[in-house]
Each structure stands twice: as structure tokens, then as C-alpha cells.
N, C-alpha and C positions, 0 to 999 in steps of 0.2 A: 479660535479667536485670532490666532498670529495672523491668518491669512487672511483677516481684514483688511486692512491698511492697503495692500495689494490690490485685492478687488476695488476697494472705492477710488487710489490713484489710479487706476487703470482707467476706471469710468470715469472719472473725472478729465484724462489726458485725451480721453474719444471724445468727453463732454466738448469740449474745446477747442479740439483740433476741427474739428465740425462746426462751430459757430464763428471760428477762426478762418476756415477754409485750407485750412494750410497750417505748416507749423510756426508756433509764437510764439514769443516769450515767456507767457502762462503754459500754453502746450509744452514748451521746454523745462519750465520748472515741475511742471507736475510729472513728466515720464522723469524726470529724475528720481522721487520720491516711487514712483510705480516700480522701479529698478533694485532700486534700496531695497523696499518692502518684500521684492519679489528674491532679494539675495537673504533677507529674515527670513525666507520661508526653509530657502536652502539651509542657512543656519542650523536651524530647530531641527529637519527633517532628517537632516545629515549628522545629527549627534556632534554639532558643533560647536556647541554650550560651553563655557569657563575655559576661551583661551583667547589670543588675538585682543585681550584688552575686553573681552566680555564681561561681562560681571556675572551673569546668572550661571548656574550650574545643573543638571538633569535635573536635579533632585528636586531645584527649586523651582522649580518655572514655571512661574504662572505668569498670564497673559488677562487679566481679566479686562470686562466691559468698556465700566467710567475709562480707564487712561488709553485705554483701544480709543475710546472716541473722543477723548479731549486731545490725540493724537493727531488724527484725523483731522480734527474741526481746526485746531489752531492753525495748522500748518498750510491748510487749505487757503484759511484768512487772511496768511502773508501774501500769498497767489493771488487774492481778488485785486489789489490797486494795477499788477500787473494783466491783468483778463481785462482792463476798461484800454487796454493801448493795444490797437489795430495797425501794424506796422503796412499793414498793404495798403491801409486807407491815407496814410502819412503823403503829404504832396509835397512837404516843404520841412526842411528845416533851417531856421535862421539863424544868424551870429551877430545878436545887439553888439556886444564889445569884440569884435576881432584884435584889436593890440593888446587886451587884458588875455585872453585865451593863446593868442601868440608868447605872450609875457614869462605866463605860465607854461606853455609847451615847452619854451626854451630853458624855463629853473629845471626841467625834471629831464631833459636834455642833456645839460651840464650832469645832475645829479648821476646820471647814467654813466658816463665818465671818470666820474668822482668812485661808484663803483668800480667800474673796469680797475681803476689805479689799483685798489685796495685790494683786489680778487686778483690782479694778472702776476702773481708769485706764487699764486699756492693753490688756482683752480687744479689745473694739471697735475700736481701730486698728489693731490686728494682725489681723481678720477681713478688713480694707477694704484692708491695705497688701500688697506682694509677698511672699507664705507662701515661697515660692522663695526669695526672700532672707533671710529671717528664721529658716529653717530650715541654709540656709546658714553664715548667722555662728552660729550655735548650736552645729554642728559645729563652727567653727574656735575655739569656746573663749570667746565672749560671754557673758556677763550677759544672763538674760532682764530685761524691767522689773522683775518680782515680785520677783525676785532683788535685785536693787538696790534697790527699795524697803523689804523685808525689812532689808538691810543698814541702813536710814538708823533705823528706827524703835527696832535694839537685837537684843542677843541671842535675847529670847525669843521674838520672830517668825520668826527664823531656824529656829529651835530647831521651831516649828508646823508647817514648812513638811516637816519630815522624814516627817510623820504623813498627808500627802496618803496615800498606797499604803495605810495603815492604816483609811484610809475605807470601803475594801473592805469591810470585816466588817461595813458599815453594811447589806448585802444580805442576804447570812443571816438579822443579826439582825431584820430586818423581813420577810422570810419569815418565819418565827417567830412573829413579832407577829401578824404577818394570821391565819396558820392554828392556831396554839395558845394563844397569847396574847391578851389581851384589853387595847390600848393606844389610848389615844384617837387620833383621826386625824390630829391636827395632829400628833402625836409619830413617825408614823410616816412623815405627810411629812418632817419635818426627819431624818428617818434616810435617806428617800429623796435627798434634799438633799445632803446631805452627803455620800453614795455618790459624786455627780455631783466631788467636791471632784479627784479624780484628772484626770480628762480635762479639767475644766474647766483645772485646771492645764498638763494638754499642749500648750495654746493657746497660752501662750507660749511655745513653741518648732516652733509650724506642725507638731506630731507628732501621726500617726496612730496612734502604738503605745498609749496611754494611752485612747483611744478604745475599740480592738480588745479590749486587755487586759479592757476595764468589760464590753464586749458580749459578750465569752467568759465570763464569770463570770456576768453577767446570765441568758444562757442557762443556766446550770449551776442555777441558783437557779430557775429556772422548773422544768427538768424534776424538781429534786430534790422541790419545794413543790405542785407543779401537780394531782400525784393526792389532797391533802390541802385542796385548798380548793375552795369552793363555787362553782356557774354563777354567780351575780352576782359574787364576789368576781374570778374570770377575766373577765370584763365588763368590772370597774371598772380592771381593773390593766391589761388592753389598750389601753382605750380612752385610760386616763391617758399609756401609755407611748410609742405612736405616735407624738404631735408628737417626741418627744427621739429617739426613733430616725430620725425622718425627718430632724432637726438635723443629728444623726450622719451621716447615710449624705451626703449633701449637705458636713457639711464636710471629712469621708475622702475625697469624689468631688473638690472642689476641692484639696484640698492635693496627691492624686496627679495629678491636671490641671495645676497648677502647675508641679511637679518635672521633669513626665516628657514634656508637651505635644511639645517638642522632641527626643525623644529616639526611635530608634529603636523599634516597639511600640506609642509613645505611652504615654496613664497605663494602658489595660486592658491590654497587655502586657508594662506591667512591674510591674503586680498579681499578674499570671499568675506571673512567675516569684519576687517575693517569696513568695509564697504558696506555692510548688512546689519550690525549692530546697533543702529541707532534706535530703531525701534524696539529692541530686546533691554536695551539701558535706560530707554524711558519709563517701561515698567517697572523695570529695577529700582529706579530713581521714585516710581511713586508710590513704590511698596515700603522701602526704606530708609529714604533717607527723613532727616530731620529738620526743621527748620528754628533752631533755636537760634542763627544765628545769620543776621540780613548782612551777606557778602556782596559788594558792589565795586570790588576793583576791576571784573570784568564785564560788567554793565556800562559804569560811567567810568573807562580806565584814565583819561586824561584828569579829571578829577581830582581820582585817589591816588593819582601818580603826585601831579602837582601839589594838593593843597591835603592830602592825607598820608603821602609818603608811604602807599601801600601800590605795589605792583603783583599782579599775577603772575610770580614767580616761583621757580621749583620749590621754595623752602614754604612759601604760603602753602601752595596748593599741596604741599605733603603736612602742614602742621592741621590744614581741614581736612585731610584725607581721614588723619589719626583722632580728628573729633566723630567724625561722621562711623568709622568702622568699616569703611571702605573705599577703594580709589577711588576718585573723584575724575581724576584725567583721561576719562573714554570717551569715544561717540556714543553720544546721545540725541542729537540732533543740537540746533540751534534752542529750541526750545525747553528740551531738557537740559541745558545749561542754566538758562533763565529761572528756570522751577526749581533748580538747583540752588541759585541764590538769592533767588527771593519767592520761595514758593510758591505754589500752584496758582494762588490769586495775584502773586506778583509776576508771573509769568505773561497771566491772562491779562491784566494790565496793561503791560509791554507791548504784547501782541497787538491788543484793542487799540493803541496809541500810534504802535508802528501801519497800522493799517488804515487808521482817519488820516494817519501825516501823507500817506502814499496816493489816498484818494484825493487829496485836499491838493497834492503834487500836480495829477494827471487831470483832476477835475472833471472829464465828463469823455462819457468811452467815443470811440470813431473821429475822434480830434483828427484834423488835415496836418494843423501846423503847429510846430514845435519851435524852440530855442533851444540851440544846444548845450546850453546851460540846465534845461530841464532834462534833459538828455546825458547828460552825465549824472544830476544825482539821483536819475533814476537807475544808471547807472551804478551805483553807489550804494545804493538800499537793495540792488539786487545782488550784491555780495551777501547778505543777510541771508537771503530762503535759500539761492544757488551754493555755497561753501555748507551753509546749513545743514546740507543732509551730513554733515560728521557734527559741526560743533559751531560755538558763536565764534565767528572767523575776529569781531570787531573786539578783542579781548585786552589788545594793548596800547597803550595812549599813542604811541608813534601810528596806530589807524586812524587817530581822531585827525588828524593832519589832512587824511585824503577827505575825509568830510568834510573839514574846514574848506578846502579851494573848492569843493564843488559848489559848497555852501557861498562862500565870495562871489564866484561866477553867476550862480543863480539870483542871488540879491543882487547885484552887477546889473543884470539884465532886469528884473522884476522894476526897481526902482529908476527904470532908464540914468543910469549915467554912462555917459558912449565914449568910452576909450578907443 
């Protein structure tokens, strides 16, 4: 039964890539999930069971039917508002409000900066000191430096430091730039720049996930832009991107060499199963766990951060760990988070809701023209299925931030007012 999942993304990433002609957003989303699925197989196969944050064990693992195929079907469902958008057929994309998206390019600009300040004392001795341990105290509830230094200089750095995740939109918007737009170059480096604000940020806390998160979206932003820009323009943006991916992969390579050097597997085996587990914890999740209890600080987190005073934080997510009888903090995909805290019909819900909002976005497949306002938050809902294959990426209210300005820019544009 494990080696479902696999087979159907697979035929589903051929489905598409074939009525697509090429590859696409949906094609993109789904070989992600066919990857995943097809590192669960190595899992199981390779006697890779109860470590890496797994939760199943030989002894226990079962794989049955139902959650094989509510597996399958939900996750699929996220992928269809993305399958109605034909990037080759795209002739146009528009900018109702240029001074508002300028407005905005430049807060997260600045924001970028406001990082730089906070991080340029103590990137560097945390590249040279034990990631191992500094990722360590991070889970046990530390203060990164930025963090403490943010504290010393006043609220309103604090306040900056929410807007890192919000950098994101700095990729869109200079896709955009490059291919429809006409913006001088140094402007779209500092949008470049500033994208970087997120991962550079995960450096202080030795996290690979802030890295993963950029270079998932980064891909996303290539294949969505790629059919729309010229041979030198792919040229320039190659040849520019390479040193940083090569940074990347190099300090992903280190910090799981760190962690994992000594442990069973080593780091490429317990790459194998972070990367592969999600499938193996959703059946986990729907054999075991319970739902006596509707958890929604990472659902609606700006909410229950604001007006319930509950954040998804280590002390939460260890006091449900200890109701449930087991850790709660693994991949399980996007969706097995959701099922997690609001069970199986509150999952399908979500799902059912997230997939009319996305069709209702894109409204009707082989669209020519766009507004880059829909283009960002579709941008935005594709953090959801793409981060998805580990966990619900949107977990903490300082995300609802990047939804909010795409949500701005979209109503901006929808209700013409022309800044």
C-alpha cells in the first residue's frame, strides 16, 4: 500500500506535464509529492522506520487503504486551482497599482536591511561555531543573537524582524520586473537582496528550513517566469544565481553533517527520511492520534496569537504532545497537520475551502492576462501544497503579514483604486 502515493503522483506529474506541454506549476507541485512518496518507499524498504522524527516503528506499520487514499485525493485537490493556470498561454501581465507595489517593494527593502543590521555581528561566528549546538539551544527555548540584539535597540526592530517571511514576495515581484516590467537594475537587485532576508535570517538558529522554504519558492518563480523571458535574460539570472545556490547547498550540506554525523544513517540518511516521512506520519496520524481537542493556533495563528494569546510554541506543542502520547512536531505533510488539529473532517474542510478560494482566484483555466496582484497571491497559497510536503509552513501569525499585503495588493487592484 506505501507504494501508492508514488504511483498515482507519478501518473498524475505525466498527467500534466502532457496536457501542460511542458513543465508547470501543477507539474511542479506534483513531481514534488511523486519524490517524497518515492523517498517513503526507500524509508519502509530500507528498514528506516522510528528515527529522523518518524513516528512509526517495524513493528507497527501499517499503511492501510482509507488514509492511503484520503492522502492522495486531498493533496491532489490543493494542485487543481494550480492545473487551471497555463503559464505558456499567459500574454500579459498587468500592474493596476504600480506606486502601491513600488510602496511595498521598498517596506521590505528597508526591512531587508533592518535584517542585515541585526545578523551582521554574529552571522559569521555562528557559520565557524558548533551548528549542532546552536541549533540545539534554539530548540531548548534560547535567544538567537538578532533576537537579543533587536531587544536592546527598542520595539520597532522587533517589530521588523516579523516581516523576514514577508520578503518572500520580493521574488514574484522581480520576476515581474525582469519580464514585464521595466525597473532599473540596481532596484531589482535590492529586491533580490532582500528575498535573501529569510534564510539569511535562519542562520541564527543553524536551520535548514528557511533555506528549503527560499529554494522552493525560488523554483516556483522560475518555472512560473521562465516561458516569459528572454535567452540572455536566463543567462544573466543563472549565471548570477549559482554562487548563492552553491552557498546553499554547502551550508544545508553542513548543518545536516553536524546534526546527524553521529547518528545512525548519518546526514544523507536522515535527509532521506526527513524528506520521505510525510506520508509514513499521516498514517500515523490517522491511526492514532485523537481528536478531543480543536487546536487552532496553527490554523488561524494571527487570531490566537492576537485575541487568544496562544502561539505555536515549544511549551504548547510539548503540553499536546503529552496529551496525544506522542510527538506532534514531524512531517506529515500540510495536511496532516490540519487533521491533526482539527481532525479528519476538519482537514477536509480546509482543503474543500482552500481549493474553491483558489479556483475562485484563477477563475477559468488558459487565462492570457493576469494582474500581478493575482500573481502574488497565488503566489502565496502556493506556499501551502510547495513547503507542504514537510508541514503547514503558515503556522505563525508573523505569515499572516505576507498574506495580508498580497491580500492589499489584490483588493488594490480587483476594486480599481489606481495608486
Amino acid at each position: 500500500m506505501y507504494i501508492l502515493p508514488f504511483l498515482w503522483f507519478t501518473f498524475l506529474t505525466i498527467l500534466l506535464w502532457r496536457k501542460h506541454k511542458g513543465v508547470d506549476i501543477s507539474v511542479y507541485m506534483s513531481a514534488l509529492y511523486a519524490l517524497t512518496s518515492f523517498l517513503a518507499i526507500v524509508i519502509v524498504a530500507g528498514d528506516m522506520l522510528g528515527e529522523g522524527g518518524i513516528l512509526f516503528y517495524n513493528e507497527d506499520a501499517e499503511f492501510g487503504l482509507v488514509p492511503t487514499v484520503i492522502y492522495c485525493v486531498f493533496l491532489t485537490m490543493s494542485i487543481v486551482p494550480f492545473h487551471l493556470v497555463y503559464i505558456r498561454e499567459v500574454k500579459e501581465i498587468t500592474c493596476n497599482a504600480p506606486i502601491l507595489l513600488d510602496a511595498v517593494s521598498l517596506f521590505l527593502i528597508v526591512e531587508s536591511f533592518v535584517n542585515l543590521y541585526l545578523v551582521a555581528d554574529s552571522t559569521l561566528d555562528i557559520l565557524s561555531g558548533d551548528l549542532a549546538a546552536i541549533r540545539s539551544s534554539v530548540y531548548a527555548g534560547d535567544e538567537t543573537p538578532a533576537q537579543m540584539k533587536a531587544e536592546t535597540m527598542g520595539y520597532l526592530f522587533r517589530l521588523f524582524t516579523y516581516f523576514n517571511v514577508s520578503t518572500l514576495l520580493c521574488l514574484p515581484i522581480l520576476g515581474f520586473n525582469l519580464c514585464f516590467r521595466q525597473k532599473p537594475w540596481w532596484w531589482n537587485l535590492l529586491l533580490f537582496f532582500a528575498s535573501l532576508s529569510l534564510p539569511i535570517a535562519g542562520i541564527q538558529s543553524a536551520d535548514r528550513t528557511d533555506f528549503v522554504f527560499w529554494g522552493l519558492m525560488l523554483l516556483y518563480c522560475f518555472v512560473f517566469f521562465w516561458p516569459h523571458s528572454s535567452s540572455r535574460l536566463r543567462r544573466i539570472v543563472i549565471l548570477s544565481l549559482s554562487p548563492i545556490v552553491v552557498l546553499g547547498v554547502v551550508y544545508v550540506t553542513a548543518v545536516s553533517q553536524s546534526r546527524f554525523e553521529n547518528q545512525n544513517g548519518g546526514a544523507a540518511g536522515r535527509n532521506v527520511q526527513y524528506a520521505g516521512q510525510g506520508y509514513v506520519n499521516f498514517c500515523f496520524f490517522w491511526k492514532y492520534a485523537n481528536y478531543d481537542e480543536l487546536a487552532l493556533e496553527r490554523i488561524f495563528p494571527a487570531y490566537s496569537h492576537f485575541v487568544k494569546k496562544v502561539d505555536s510554541n515549544a511549551k504548547r506543542r510539548e503540553e499536546r504532545s503529552g496529551r496525544q502520547g506522542f510527538f506532534i512536531s514531524v512531517f506529515a505533510t500540510f495536511i496532516g497537520d490540519l487533521m491533526l488539529d482539527t481532525s479528519p473532517v476538519g482537514m477536509m474542510i480546509w482543503v474543500i475551502c482552500f481549493t474553491l478560494f483558489g479556483l475562485l482566484l484563477v477563475r477559468s483555466s488558459h487565462r492570457t492576462l493576469y494582474d500581478v496582484s493575482e500573481v502574488l497571491l497565488l503566489f502565496v497559497m502556493a506556499c501551502i501544497p510547495l513547503f507542504g510536503i514537510f508541514y503547514y509552513r503558515f503556522s505563525a501569525f508573523f505569515y499572516s503579514i505576507m498574506l495580508m499585503l498580497a491580500l492589499l495588493l489584490y483588493f488594490n487592484s480587483k476594486y480599481r483604486v489606481r495608486l
